[in-house]
C-alpha positions as CSV (number, residue, x, y, z in Angstrom):
1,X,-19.1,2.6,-16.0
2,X,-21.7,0.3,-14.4
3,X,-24.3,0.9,-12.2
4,X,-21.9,-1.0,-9.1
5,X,-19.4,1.1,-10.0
6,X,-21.3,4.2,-9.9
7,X,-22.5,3.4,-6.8
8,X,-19.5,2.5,-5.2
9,X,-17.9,5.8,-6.4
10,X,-19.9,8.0,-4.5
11,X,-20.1,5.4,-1.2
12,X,-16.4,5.9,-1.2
13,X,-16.8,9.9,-1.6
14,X,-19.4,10.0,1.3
15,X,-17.9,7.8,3.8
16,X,-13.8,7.7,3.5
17,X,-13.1,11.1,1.6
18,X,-15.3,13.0,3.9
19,X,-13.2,11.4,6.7
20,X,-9.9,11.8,4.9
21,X,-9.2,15.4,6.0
22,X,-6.9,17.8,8.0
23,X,-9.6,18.8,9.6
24,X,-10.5,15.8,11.3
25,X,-8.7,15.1,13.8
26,X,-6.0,12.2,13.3
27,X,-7.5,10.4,16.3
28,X,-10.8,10.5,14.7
29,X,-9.5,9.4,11.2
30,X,-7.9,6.2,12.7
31,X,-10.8,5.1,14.8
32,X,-13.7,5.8,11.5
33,X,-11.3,4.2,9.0
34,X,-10.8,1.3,11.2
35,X,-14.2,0.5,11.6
36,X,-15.2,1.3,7.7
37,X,-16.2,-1.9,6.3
38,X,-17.2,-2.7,2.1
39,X,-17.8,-6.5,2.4
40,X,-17.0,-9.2,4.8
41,X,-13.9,-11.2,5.7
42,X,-13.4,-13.7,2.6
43,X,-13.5,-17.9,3.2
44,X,-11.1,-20.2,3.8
45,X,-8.8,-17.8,5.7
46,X,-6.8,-18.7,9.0
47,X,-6.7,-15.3,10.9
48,X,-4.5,-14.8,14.1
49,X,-2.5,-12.0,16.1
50,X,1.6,-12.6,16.0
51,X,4.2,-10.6,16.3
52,X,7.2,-9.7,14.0
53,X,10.7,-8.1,15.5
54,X,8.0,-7.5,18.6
55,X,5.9,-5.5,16.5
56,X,2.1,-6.2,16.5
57,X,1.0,-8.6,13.1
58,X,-1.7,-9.4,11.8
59,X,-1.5,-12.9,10.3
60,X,-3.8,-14.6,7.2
61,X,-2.9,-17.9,6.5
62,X,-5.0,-19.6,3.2
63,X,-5.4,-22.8,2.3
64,X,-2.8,-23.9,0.1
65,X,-0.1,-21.8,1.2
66,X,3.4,-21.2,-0.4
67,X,5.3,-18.6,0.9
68,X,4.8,-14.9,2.2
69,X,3.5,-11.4,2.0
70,X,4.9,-8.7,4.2
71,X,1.8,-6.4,4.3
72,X,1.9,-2.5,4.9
73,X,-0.5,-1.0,4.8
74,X,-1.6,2.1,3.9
75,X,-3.1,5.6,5.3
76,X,-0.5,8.6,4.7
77,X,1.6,7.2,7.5
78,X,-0.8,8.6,10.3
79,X,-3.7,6.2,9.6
80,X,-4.5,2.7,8.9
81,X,-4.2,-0.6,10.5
82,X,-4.8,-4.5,10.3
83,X,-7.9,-3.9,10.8
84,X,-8.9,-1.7,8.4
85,X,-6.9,-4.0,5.5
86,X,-7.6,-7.6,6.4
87,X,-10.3,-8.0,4.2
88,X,-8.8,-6.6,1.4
89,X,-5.1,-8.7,2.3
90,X,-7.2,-11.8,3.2
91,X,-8.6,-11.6,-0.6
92,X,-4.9,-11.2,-1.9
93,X,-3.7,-13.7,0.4
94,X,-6.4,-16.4,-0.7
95,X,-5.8,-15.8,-4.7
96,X,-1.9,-15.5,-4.6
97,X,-1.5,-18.3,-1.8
98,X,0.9,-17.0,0.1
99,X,0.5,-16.2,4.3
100,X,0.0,-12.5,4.6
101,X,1.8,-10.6,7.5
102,X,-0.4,-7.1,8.0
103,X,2.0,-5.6,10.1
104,X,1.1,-2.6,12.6
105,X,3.9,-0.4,12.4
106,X,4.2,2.8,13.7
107,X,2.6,6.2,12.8
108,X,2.8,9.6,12.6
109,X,2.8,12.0,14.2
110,X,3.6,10.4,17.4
111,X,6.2,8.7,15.4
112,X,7.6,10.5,12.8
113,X,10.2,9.2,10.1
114,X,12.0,7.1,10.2
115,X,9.8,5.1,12.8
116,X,7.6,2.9,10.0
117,X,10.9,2.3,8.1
118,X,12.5,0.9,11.2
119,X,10.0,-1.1,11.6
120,X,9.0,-2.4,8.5
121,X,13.1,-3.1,8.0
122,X,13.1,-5.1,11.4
123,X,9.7,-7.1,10.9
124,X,11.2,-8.4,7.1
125,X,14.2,-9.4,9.1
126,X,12.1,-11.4,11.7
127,X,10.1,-12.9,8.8
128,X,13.2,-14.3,6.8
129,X,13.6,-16.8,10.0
130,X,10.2,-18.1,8.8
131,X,10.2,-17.8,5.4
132,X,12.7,-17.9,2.5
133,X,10.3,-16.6,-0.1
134,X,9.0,-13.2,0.8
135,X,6.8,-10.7,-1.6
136,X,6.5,-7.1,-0.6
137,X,3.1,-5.5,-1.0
138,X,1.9,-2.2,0.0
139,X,-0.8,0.5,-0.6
140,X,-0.3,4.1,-0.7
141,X,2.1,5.2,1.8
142,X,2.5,1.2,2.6
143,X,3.5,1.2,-0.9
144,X,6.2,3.8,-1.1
145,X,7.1,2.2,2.4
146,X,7.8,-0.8,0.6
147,X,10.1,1.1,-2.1
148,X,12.0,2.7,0.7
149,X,12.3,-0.9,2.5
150,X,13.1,-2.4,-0.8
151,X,16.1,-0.1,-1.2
152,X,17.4,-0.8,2.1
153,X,17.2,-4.1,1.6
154,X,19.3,-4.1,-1.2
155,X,22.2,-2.1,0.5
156,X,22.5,-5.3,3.2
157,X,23.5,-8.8,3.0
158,X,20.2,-10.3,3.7
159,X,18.2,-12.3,1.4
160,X,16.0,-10.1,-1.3
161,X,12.2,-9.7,-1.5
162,X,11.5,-12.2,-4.7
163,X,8.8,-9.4,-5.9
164,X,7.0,-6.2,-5.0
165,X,3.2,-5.1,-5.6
166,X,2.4,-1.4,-5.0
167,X,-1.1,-0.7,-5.0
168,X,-1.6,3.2,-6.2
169,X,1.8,4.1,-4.7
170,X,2.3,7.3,-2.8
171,X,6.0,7.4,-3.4
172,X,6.5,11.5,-3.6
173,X,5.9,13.1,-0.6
174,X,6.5,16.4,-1.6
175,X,3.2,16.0,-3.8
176,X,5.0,17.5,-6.8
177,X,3.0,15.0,-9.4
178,X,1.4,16.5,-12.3
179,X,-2.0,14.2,-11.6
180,X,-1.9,15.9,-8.1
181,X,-3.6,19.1,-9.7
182,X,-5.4,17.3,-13.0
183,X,-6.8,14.7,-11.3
184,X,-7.7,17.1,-8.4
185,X,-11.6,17.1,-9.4
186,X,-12.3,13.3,-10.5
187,X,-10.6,11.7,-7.6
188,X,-13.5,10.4,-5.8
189,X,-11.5,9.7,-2.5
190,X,-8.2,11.8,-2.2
191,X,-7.6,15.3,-1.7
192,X,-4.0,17.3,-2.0
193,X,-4.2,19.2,1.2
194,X,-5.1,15.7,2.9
195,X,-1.7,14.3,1.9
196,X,0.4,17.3,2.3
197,X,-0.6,17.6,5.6
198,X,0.4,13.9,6.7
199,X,3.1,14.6,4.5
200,X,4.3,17.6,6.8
201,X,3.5,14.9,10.2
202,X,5.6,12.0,8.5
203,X,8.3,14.0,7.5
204,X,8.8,16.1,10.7
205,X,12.4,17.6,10.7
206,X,13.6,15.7,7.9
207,X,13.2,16.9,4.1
208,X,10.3,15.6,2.2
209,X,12.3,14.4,-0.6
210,X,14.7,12.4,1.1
211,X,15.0,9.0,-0.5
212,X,13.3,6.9,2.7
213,X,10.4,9.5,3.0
214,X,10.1,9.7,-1.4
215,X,11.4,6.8,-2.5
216,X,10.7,8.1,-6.1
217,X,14.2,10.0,-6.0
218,X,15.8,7.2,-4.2
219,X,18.0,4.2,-6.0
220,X,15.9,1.9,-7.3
221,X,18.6,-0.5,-8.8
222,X,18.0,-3.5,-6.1
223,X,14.5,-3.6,-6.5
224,X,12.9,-7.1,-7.0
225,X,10.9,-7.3,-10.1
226,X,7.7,-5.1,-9.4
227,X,3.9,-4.5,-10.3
228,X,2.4,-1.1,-10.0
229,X,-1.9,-1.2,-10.1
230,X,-3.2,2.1,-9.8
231,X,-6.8,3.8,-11.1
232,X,-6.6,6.5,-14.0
233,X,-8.9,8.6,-11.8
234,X,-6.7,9.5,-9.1
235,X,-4.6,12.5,-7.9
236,X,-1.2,9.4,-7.3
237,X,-1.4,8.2,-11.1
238,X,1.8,10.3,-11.7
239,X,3.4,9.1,-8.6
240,X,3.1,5.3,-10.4
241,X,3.6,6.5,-13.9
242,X,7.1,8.6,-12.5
243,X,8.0,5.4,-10.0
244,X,7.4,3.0,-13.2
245,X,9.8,5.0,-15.4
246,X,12.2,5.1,-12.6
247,X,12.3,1.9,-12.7
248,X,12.6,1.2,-16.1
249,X,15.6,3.5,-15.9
250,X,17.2,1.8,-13.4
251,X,16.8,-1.9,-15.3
252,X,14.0,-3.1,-12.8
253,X,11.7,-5.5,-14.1
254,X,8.0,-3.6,-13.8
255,X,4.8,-3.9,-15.3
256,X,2.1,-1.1,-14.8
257,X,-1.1,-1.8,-15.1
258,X,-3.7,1.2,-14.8
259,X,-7.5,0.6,-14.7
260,X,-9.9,2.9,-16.6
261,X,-12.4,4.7,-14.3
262,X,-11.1,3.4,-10.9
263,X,-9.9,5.1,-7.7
264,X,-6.9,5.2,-4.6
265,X,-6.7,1.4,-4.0
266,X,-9.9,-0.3,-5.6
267,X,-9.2,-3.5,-4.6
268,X,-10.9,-3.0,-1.4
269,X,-14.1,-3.7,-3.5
270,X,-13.0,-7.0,-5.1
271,X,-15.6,-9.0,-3.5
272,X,-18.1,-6.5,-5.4
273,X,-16.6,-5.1,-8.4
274,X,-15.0,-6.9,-11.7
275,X,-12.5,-4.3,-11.9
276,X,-11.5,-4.6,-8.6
277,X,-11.6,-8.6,-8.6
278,X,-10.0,-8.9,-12.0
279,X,-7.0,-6.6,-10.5
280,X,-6.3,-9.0,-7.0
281,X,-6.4,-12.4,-10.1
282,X,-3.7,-9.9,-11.7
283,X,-1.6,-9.9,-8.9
284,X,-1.7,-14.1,-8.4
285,X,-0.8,-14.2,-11.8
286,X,2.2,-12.1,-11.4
287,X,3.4,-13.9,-8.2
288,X,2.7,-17.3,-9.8
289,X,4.6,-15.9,-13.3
């Protein structure tokens, strides 16, 4: 591991895990995360404020562009916003060259499932009137978000996704992964009771493994062809191992690709770290493949 690494490891224990607790208040989590910043905004970038299906958007147009991302973004569905991914999207954007859409949907627990579905559902709807060549790419809970969109999708007569990226999938609610437990001391930025408490908030009334809430137990048959990044350090590897046999299963074409030594979504530090960098080139490459 290298000294950047090292370092960045325990920055991201001290200033997001601390803050990444059910004992801090929800309120509290949004605003800190929000304003949590690794590196600046990347060049070359045109940013602006839009709307999709009415929904607040956060727009990052590079320089060539060809085609589109519909962004959603992570946080356990009760954190997380444009603002606390667009450096990290506007990285992705600028390597894959495609227009990013970050889009703000809504959270838990004022809105419970299947509120961010909805949205996410309507907003990919609103995008096909602009573009014809769509990529879905999520983190964590954006991630499974976009596995539970992706099967909607497919059970309509609208257009398909031409690919998916998750980024360290959270795509079991019910936090029933193996890793969950043996990754439990290494994970420099996620804690179980964290996610099983958002996971209580998302799900509300409705059961935790209910396809749209855990995609992981959901039909995976229409998905686009997919890549899954994810770190070997941390407690959602077996949420991306499980999702990436799934898939297999269900004749999806997915790759997997797991870093050594890395953490819940890494590529927030590709302006810093190779391993982080060398993952956002990975992800042009699959888009461009």
């Amino acid at each position: 591991m290298s000294m950047m690494q090292t370092i960045m490891r325990r920055l991201v224990t001290l200033t997001v895990k601390s803050q990444l607790n059910p004992r801090v208040t929800v309120a509290t989590q949004r605003k800190r995360l929000d304003l949590l910043r690794f590196t600046p905004m990347p060049g070359g970038i045109k940013e602006r404020s839009t709307e999709l299906a009415g929904i607040d958007t956060r727009q990052l147009t590079p320089t060539p562009c060809y085609g589109a991302i519909l962004y959603l973004h992570g946080g356990a569905y009760c954190t997380g916003s444009p603002d606390s991914h667009r450096e990290m999207v506007a990285r992705i954007a600028r390597t894959t060259e495609r227009e990013a859409f970050i889009l703000h949907y809504r959270l838990a627990p004022e809105h419970p499932y299947p509120a961010a579905l909805d949205d996410a559902m309507a907003a990919y709807t609103d995008l096909l009137s602009r573009h014809q060549d769509i990529v879905l790419v999520g983190d964590s809970a954006g991630g499974g978000l976009a596995m539970a969109l992706a099967e909607r999708i497919s059970q309509t007569d609208y257009a398909q996704p031409n690919a998916m990226v998750l980024l360290s999938p959270w795509c079991d609610l019910t936090c029933s992964g193996p890793t969950m437990e043996s990754n439990r001391r290494i994970d420099p930025m996620l804690h179980p009771d964290w996610l099983t408490s958002s996971a209580a908030m998302y799900a509300a009334e409705s059961a935790k493994d209910e396809p749209g809430i855990s995609p992981l137990f959901g039909d995976m048959s229409g998905y686009p062809r997919t890549l899954i990044q994810v770190g070997s350090d941390e407690i959602l590897l077996s949420d991306a191992t499980r999702a990436e046999a799934a898939m297999k299963e269900a004749g999806v074409d997915v790759t997997l690709q797991v870093s050594e030594g890395m953490w819940h979504v890494f590529q927030f530090h590709a302006a810093i770290l190779k391993s982080s960098k060398k993952a956002v080139y990975k992800i042009g490459n699959f888009l461009r493949s």
